[in-house]
N, C-alpha and C positions, 0 to 999 in steps of 0.2 A: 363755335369759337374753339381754338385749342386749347388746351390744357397744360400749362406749363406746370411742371417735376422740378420742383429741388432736392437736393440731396445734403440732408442733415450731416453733420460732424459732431462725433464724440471726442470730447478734447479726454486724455490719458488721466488727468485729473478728474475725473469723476465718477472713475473706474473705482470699484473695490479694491483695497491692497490685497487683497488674496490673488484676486485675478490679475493684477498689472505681475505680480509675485509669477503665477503659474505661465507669461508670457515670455517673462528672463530667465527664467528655469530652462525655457528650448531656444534661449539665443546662443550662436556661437561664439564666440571670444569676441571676436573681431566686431562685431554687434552690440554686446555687452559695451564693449571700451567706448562704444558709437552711443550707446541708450543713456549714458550717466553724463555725457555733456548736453540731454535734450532740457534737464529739469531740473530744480534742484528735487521735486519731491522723487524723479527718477535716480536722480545721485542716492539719497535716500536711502532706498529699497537698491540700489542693484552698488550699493559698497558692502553688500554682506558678504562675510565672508565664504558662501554655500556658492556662490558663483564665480568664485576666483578661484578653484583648487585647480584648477588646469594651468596656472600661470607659474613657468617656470621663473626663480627668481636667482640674477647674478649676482656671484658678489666677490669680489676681485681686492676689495678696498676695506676699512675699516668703515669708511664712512657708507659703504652698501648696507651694512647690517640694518641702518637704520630703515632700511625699506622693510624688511621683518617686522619692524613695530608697528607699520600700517594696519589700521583696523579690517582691509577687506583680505589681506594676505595673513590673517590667523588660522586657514587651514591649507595653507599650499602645503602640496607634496612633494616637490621637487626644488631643488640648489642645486645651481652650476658653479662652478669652483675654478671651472675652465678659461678659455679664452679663444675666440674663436672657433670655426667652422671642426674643427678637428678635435675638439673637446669632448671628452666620454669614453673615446675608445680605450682600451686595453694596452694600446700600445703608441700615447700622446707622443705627437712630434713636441721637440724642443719648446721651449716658449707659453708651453701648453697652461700655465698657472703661472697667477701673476705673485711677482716675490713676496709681498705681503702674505697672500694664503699661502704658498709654501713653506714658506719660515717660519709667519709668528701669530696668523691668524686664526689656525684651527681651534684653539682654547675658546676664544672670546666668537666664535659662531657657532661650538659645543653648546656655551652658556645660552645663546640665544634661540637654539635649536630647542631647547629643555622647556622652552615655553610656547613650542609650536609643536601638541605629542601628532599632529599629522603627516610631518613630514619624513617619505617612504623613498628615497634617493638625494644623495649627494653626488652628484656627477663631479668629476675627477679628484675623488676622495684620495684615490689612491698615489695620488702624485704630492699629499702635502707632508712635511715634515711636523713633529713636535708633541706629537699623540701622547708619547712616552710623559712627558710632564704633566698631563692634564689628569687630573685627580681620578683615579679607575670607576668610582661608582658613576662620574659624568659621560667618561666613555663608553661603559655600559649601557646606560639609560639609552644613548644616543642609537648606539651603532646595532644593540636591539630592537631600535624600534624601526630601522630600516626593512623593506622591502629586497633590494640586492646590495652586498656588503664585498667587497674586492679587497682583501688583507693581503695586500702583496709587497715584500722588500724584493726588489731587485734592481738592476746597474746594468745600463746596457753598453757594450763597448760602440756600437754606431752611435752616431753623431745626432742621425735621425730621430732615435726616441728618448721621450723624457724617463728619466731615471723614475721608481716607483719604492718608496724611503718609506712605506707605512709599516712598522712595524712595532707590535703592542710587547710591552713589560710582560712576564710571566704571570705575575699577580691579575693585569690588567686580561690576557690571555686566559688565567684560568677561571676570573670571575665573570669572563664574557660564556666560556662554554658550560660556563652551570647554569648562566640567565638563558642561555639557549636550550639547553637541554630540557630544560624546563618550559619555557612558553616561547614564542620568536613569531614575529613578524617574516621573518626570513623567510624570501621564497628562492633565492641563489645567491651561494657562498663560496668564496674563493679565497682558498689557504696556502700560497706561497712565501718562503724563505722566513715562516715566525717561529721565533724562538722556542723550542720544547722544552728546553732546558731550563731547570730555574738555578736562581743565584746561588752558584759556590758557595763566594763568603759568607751565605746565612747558613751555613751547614757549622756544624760544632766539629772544631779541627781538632778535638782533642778525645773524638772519636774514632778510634780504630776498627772502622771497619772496612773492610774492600772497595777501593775505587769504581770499580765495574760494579759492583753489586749495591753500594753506595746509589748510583747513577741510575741503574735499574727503577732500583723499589721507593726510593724517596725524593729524588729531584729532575725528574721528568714531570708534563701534565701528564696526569692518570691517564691509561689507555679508555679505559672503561668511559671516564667521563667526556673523553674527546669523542670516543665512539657516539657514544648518548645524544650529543650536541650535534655531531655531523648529519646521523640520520636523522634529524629532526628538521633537516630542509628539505625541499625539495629537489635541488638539482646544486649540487655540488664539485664544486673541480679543487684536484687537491695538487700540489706539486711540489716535489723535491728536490729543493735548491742548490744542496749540497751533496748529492748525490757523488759526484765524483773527486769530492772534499773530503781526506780523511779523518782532519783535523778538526769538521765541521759538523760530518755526517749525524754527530750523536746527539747537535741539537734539531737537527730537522726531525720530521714523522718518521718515527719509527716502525719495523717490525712489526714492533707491540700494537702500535697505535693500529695500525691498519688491520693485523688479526682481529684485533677486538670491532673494528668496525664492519668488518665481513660476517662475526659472527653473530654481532646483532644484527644487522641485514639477514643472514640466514635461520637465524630462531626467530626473531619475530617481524611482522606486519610492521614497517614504519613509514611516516612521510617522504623518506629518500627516493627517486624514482631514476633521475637520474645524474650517472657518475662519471666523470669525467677523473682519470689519473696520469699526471705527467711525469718521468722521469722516475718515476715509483714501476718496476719492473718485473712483470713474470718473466722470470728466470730458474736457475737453477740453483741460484743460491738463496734464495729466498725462500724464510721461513713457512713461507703461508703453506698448507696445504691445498693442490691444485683439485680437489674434492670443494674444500670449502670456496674458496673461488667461485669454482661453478653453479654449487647451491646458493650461494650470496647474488651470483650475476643472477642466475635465475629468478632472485625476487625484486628483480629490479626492473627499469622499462626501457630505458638505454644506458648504452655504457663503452666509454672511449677508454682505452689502455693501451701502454706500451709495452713491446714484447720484444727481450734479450735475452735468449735461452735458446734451450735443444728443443727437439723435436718433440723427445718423450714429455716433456713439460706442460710444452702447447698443446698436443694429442689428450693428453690428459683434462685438463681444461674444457679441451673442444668437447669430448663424448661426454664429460657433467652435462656440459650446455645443452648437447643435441638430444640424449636419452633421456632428459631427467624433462620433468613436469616445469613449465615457465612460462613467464608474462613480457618475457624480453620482446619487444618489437624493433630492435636497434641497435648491435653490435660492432664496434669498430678498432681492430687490433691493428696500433701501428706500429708496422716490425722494423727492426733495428736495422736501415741498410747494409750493414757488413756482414748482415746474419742472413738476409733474405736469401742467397743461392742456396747453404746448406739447409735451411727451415722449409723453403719450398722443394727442396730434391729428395729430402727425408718425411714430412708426414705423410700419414696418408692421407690419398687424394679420394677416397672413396669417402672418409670422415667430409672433408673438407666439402666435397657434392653437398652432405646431407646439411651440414653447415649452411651453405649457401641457402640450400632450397628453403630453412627453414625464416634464417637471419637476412637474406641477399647477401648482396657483394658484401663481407665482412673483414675485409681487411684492407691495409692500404700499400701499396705498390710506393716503397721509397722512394724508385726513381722522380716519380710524379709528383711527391713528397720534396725531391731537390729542385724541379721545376717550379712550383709555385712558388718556394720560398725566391729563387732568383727572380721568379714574374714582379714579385712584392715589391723586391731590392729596387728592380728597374722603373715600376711604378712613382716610388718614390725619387728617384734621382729626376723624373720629369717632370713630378710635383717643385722639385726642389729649380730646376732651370726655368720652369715657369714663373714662380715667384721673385726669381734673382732679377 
């Protein structure tokens, strides 16, 4: 006679929670969302919060934050602040954040942030207004405990991008670069058009001492300490908003700021690896010395700059880089289109060989420079007739 086989079933229930545990541990999201409507004992075990950190959470509205109180979203890492497909970049199309988080929400998702210490990204931080009001030790706590931090004021005249309004109080400013300088979450930081300057009116006007010298030694963020905080990220982009402002220039990064950041990069071993600087310029009028520069690039792993100056300037720079002892694997000088015929007719091209062969291609061809930006523009006008 044959032998009929049946095949037993282990119902999930009568699993160990250790092993139903080690089962959702290698479920993917989408699996997860699947496993908590099989059971309640499944709901159970996979509402912990060890299995939701991958879940990015939006929040547009006042009434979003309340999805932060959920008990399985007490370690998410990420907030979207955005709205729609184009949310996060660097450079949000209009529309990009909803009025509520622009205006008036950032305080009250500070406060709720402060009881979620695992959260390592705010996506489109940079687009909301109101920071300046919110109490500095709350902003602090916060925006050090992030992973990438985008500190950018800027106003764009196209139509196409959202304006980016984050800009912190000096107070707020210089108690964030002492919590950094000191410990940070920070693995990229991005410092456009904040304030270096601190407040006038707390200055005692019945002090006679020199305006310039005034501005210098006492109401600036400290070089030193800005230094300290910068290199203590890893990958860094700095930029100077006011650069071609004269009335403006002296609260942007200074000088000062940047000497002292090069020459802690060049005296010691730090976390900065790599540098990104915009509108901050080797030139000829610029105090840095092109020695230190080059021993600063030197202890670094890549590094993007802009370059308005002479020959002798750039040459200078270039043989630090090529002679001297470095870990650089990543050079990228982009030269001022109006300067490019005399920079390239004047340095030497035998430096520049050794340059190449050491860094590759290390500079950027403006004209190419004017082409993608036009590529961008036209990109955009077809995003914009597709959507109409």
């Amino acid at each position: 006679m044959g032998q009929s086989h049946s095949q037993s079933q282990t119902h999930i229930s009568v699993l160990p929670n250790e092993v139903v545990v080690s089962i959702l541990q290698h479920l993917p999201p989408q699996e997860i969302k699947s496993a908590v409507l099989v059971c309640k004992s499944l709901r159970e075990m996979g509402e912990k919060p060890r299995f939701w950190t991958w879940a990015v959470v939006t929040v547009n509205t006042k009434d979003d934050l309340q999805k932060l109180k959920r008990p399985r979203l007490q370690m998410v890492q990420e907030i979207d602040v955005t709205q729609g497909s184009h949310g996060g970049t660097h450079l949000n199309r209009r529309g990009g954040v909803s009025t509520w988080m622009k205006e008036e929400g950032l305080a009250d998702l500070f406060q709720v942030i402060c009881e979620i210490p695992t959260v390592r990204r705010i996506r489109g931080l940079e687009f909301c207004k109101g920071i300046q009001g919110i109490e500095p030790d709350l902003v602090v706590s916060v925006l050090n405990s992030l992973e990438e931090l985008n500190l950018c004021y800027d106003f764009y005249d196209e139509e196409d991008f959202e304006d980016m309004p984050l800009r912190l109080e000096a107070e707020q400013l210089e108690l964030l670069f002492t919590a950094v300088a000191e410990k940070t979450n920070l693995k990229f930081l991005q410092v456009s058009g904040q304030d270096m300057l601190k407040d006038m009116d707390k200055t005692d006007e019945t002090d006679e001492v020199d305006e310039m010298d005034q501005m210098d030694e006492m109401d600036t963020i400290s070089p030193e300490l800005f230094a300290a905080a910068v290199s203590n990220v890893e990958e860094v982009k700095l930029e100077n908003l006011y650069e071609d402002t004269e009335d403006m220039e002296d609260r942007d990064i200074t000088d000062k700021h940047f000497e002292a950041l090069y020459s802690i990069i060049a005296a010691k071993d730090r976390p900065l690896r790599k540098f990104t600087s915009e509108r901050y310029y080797i030139n000829d009028k610029s105090a840095i010395d092109p020695d230190l520069l080059s021993r600063a690039y030197n202890r670094l792993e890549e590094v993007t700059t802009d370059v308005r100056g002479s020959a002798r300037q750039l040459t200078a720079v270039l043989r630090g880089l090529v002679e001297g002892d470095s870990r650089l694997k990543r050079l990228m000088l982009r030269i001022d289109w109006r300067q490019w015929n005399q920079l390239n007719q004047h340095i030497d091209q035998n430096l520049v060989r050794r340059a190449k062969k050491k860094f590759g291609q290390f500079y950027q061809d403006p004209c190419t420079v004017l082409e993608n930006r036009r590529y961008l523009l036209d990109c955009i006008d077809i995003i914009d007739t597709s959507e109409s």
